[in-house]
C-alpha positions, 0 to 999 in steps of 0.5 A: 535562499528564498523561502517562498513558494514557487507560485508566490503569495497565491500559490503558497497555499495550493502548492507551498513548496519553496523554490530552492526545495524543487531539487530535493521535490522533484526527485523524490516525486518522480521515483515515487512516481516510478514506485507507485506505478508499479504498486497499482500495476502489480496489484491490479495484476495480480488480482487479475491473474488469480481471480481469472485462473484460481478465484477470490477465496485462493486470494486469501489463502495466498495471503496467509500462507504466501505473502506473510511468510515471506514478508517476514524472510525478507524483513529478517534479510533487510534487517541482516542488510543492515548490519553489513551494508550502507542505506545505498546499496540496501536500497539497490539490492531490494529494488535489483531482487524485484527487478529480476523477479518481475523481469523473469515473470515477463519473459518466462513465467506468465507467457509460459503459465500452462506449460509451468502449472502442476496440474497433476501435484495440485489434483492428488493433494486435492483427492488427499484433503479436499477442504484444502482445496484453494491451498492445492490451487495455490501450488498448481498455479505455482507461478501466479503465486510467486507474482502475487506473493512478490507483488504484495513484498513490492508494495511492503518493502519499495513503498513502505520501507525503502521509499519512506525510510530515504525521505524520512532521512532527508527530510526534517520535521518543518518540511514534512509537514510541506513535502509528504502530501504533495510528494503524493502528485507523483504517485497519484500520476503513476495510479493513473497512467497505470490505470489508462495502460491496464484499461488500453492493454487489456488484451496484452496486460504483459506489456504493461508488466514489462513497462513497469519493468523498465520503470525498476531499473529506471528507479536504481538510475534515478536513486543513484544520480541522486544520492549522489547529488546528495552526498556532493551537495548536502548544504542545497538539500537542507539536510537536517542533522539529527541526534542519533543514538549509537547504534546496536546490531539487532536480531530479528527477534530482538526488533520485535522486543524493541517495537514491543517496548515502545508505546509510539512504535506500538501505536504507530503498528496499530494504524497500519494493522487496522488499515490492513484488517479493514481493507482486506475485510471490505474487499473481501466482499467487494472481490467475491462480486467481482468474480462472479460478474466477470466470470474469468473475463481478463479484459473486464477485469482489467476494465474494472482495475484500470477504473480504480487506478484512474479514479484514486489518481484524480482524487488523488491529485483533488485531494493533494491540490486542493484538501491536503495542505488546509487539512494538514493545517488542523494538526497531525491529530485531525489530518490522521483521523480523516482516513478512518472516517472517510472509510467508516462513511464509505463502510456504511454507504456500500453495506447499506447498498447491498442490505437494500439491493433486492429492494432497489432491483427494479429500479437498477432493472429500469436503468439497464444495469444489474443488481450485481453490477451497481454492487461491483460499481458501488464498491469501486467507488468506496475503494476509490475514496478509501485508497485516495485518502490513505494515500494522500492523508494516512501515509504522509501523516503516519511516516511524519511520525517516524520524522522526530525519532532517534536514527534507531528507532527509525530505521528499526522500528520502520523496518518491523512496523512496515515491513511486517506491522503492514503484513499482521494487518492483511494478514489477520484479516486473512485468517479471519476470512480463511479460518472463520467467515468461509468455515462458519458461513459458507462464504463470503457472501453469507458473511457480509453483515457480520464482515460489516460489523467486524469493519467498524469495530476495527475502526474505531480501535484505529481512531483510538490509535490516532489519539493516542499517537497523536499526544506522543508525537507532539511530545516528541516534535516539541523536542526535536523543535527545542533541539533545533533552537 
C-alpha cells in the first residue's frame, strides 16, 4: 500500500492522511460529524430553554443535582453492559436510549412545555423552603430538566465514551498521532452548521432538534454498515492487535478503585476535571451576562449560541488545517499544554475587560455598543478560543493517551474517567457556585474576581497534570513501540 498522503509531498503536511486510511477516515469523520452536531445542538439548546424559562442560577443547580446523578446511573448501566453484551450492541443501545429521548422531546415534551409544567408542586415547595428556590424551578419545568440533563449525558457518553472508545479500538498509536486532530474536520463542520441552522431557525429552534434527531438514527446506519465493513475486511483497516489482559467482571465500585490505583488514569481524570471546573467557573460569569442582555429573548439567544457555534467550527477547521499537525509534532507534552495556556490568556483578557469596563464605558457608548454588550461579546470570543482549542488539541491529545493501554484499562478506565471524571469536573464547579459564590457573595456577578482567582489556580494544577502524564505516557509508548518490533 502506498504510505503517502493523498495530496502528496506538499499536501502531507497540511493533511497527512494516507490514501489507503480515507476508508477507516472518512467514516470515522462523518459519525463525528453527526455526534458533534448534535453536541453543540443540544447544548446551545439546552441553555437556551433554561436560561429564557428558569434563569442562569438554575443551570447550576441542574447540574448538581441532575446531571451528576444520572451520569453516574448511566455510567454504573454502561458498565453492567459490558459484562453482557459486545462493543457493538453497546454502542447501539446508548445511542437507541438518546434517539428515543430526544425524539419524544420533539414530539411531545418542548411543544407541550406549558401544558407539562408543575406550576402548583414547584410553588408549595418554594412557599415551604424559599432559599430553594432555583431547585423547586427545576421540578417545575420538569421537562426542560430532563432535556438539559440528557443533553449533557449525550455529551459525556456519545462523545467521550463511545465515540472515543471505537477510535481508540481501531486505531494504533502511529496513526493517532495523524487521525485524532483531523478527525476534528468533522466535528468542526458539524459546530458550524449547527451554529447557521440555530442563527436561521431561531423562531422554530424545534426543527432544529428534529434535525438532529434524524442525525441519531443516522448514526446507528452508519455505525453498523461500518462495523460491519470492519469485521469483513480487518487487513484494509490496519487494525492493530493489542496485547490485552484477561479480562475481570468489575463492580461500579471496583472501577473506581481501579482508576484510584492507577497514577495514569489518575492523571488523565485530572486534565479532564480541571477542564470542567474551569469552563463551568469562566461561564459562570460569562451566562449571568447573557441573561440580563436578552432577558428571555429566545431568538437572541439563539443569535448568541448559533455565533459561538459557527466561530469554533472555523477556528476549528484553522486550527486543524494549519496548527494541528506542526504542533502535535513538538511532542504529546507541548500539543497538551497548549489548551490550558490558551485559556489562562483568554481568562485573563475577559477579566481585565470586566475590571475595566466602567472606565471603558464612554468609549463603548461612542461606538454605539453597551458596556454589557462588549462584556457578553468579549466572553463569546474567550469561549470560542477556549472550546476550538479543547476540541482540536485537549481531546485528541488526552484520547492519544488511552492508545498505549492494555484492553482493560482502556475501556474501564475510559468508562470511569469520561464518563464520570467529565462530570466531578462540572460538577465541582457547581457546588462551588451553588454552595459557596452565590451563598457568600450574593451573585455571580459579586464573585467575578474571586471566580478569576479560582480559574487560575485550577489551571495550573492542570499544566502540573500535563507534565506528569506527560512522563507516563512516553514510558508506556516506548513499549507499545518495543512491542510492535
Amino acid at each position: 500500500m502506498s504510505s503517502k498522503s493523498t495530496l502528496g509531498k506538499i499536501g502531507q503536511s497540511l493533511f497527512p492522511i494516507h490514501k489507503h486510511e480515507l476508508r477507516k477516515f472518512l467514516p470515522l469523520t462523518f459519525i463525528f460529524f453527526m455526534i458533534s452536531f448534535n453536541y453543540s445542538t443540544l447544548r446551545s439548546l439546552k441553555d437556551i430553554y433554561v436560561l429564557e424559562h428558569a434563569g442562569a442560577e438554575v443551570i447550576y443547580y441542574l447540574k448538581l443535582f441532575g446531571v451528576t446523578p444520572v451520569i453516574l446511573l448511566l455510567t454504573i448501566a454502561y458498565n453492567r453492559l459490558s459484562k453482557v453484551v459486545d462493543k457493538d450492541i453497546k454502542f447501539n443501545v446508548v445511542i437507541a436510549y438518546f434517539f428515543v429521548f430526544f425524539g419524544l422531546s420533539y414530539l411531545f415534551f418542548i411543544p407541550n412545555l406549558r401544558a407539562l409544567q408543575l406550576d402548583s408542586l414547584a410553588d408549595n415547595l418554594n412557599t415551604s423552603l424559599p432559599t430553594m428556590r432555583n431547585l423547586w424551578e427545576v421540578v417545575r419545568y420538569w421537562p426542560l430538566s430532563l432535556f438539559y440533563i440528557n443533553a449533557e449525558a449525550w455529551g459525556t457518553m456519545a462523545l467521550g465514551v463511545l465515540f472515543w472508545t471505537f477510535v481508540n479500538d481501531i486505531t494504533g498509536v502511529e496513526q493517532s498521532k495523524r487521525f485524532y486532530s483531523f478527525l476534528s474536520l468533522g466535528a468542526a463542520i458539524g459546530l458550524i452548521i449547527a451554529g447557521i441552522l440555530l442563527k436561521f431557525f431561531k423562531e422554530h429552534l424545534n426543527l432544529v432538534l428534529g434535525a438532529g434527531v434524524v442525525l441519531m438514527g443516522t448514526i446507528l446506519v452508519v455505525y453498523n454498515r461500518f462495523t460491519r465493513d470492519i469485521n469483513a475486511n480487518p487487513a484494509l483497516y490496519q487494525i492493530e492487535q493489542k496485547e490485552t489482559k484477561k479480562k475481570t467482571k468489575l463492580s461500579f465500585a471496583e472501577s473506581f478503585k481501579f482508576l484510584v490505583k492507577s497514577k495514569y488514569l489518575a492523571w488523565i481524570a485530572t486534565l479532564i476535571i480541571s477542564y470542567g471546573v474551569v469552563i463551568v467557573l469562566f461561564e459562570s460569569v460569562w451566562k449571568a451576562k447573557i441573561k440580563v442582555l436578552t432577558l428571555g429573548d429566545e431568538g437572541m439567544l439563539a443569535n448568541i449560541y448559533g455565533n459561538q457555534g459557527i466561530f469554533s467550527g472555523i477556528l476549528s477547521l484553522i486550527l486543524i488545517i494549519f496548527l494541528s499537525t506542526p504542533i502535535m509534532k513538538r511532542g504529546w507534552r507541548f500539543a497538551a499544554s497548549v489548551t490550558p495556556v490558551i485559556t489562562l490568556i483568554a481568562t485573563v483578557i475577559f477579566f481585565a475587560f470586566l475590571y475595566f469596563q466602567d472606565a471603558l464605558s464612554s468609549v463603548t457608548v461612542l461606538w454605539g455598543i453597551s458596556p454589557l454588550s462588549l462584556a457578553v461579546t468579549f466572553g463569546l470570543i474567550n469561549v470560542v478560543f477556549i472550546k476550538a482549542f479543547k476540541y482540536t488539541l485537549f481531546d485528541p491529545t488526552k484520547e492519544r493517551a488511552y492508545v498505549p493501554l492494555d484492553e482493560e484499562s482502556k475501556v474501564r478506565g475510559k468508562a470511569a474517567v469520561d464518563g464520570v471524571g467529565s462530570r466531578l469536573g462540572k460538577s465541582l464547579g457547581s457546588l462551588i457556585i451553588t454552595f459557596f459564590l452565590v451563598p457568600v457573595f450574593g451573585s455571580i456577578h459579586n464573585a467575578e474576581y474571586f471566580v478569576f482567582f479560582l480559574i487560575i489556580a485550577v489551571l495550573i494544577l492542570w499544566l502540573i497534570a500535563v507534565k506528569k502524564l506527560s512522563v507516563l505516557f512516553d514510558q508506556h509508548a516506548q513499549k507499545e513501540d518495543t512491542r510492535d518490533r
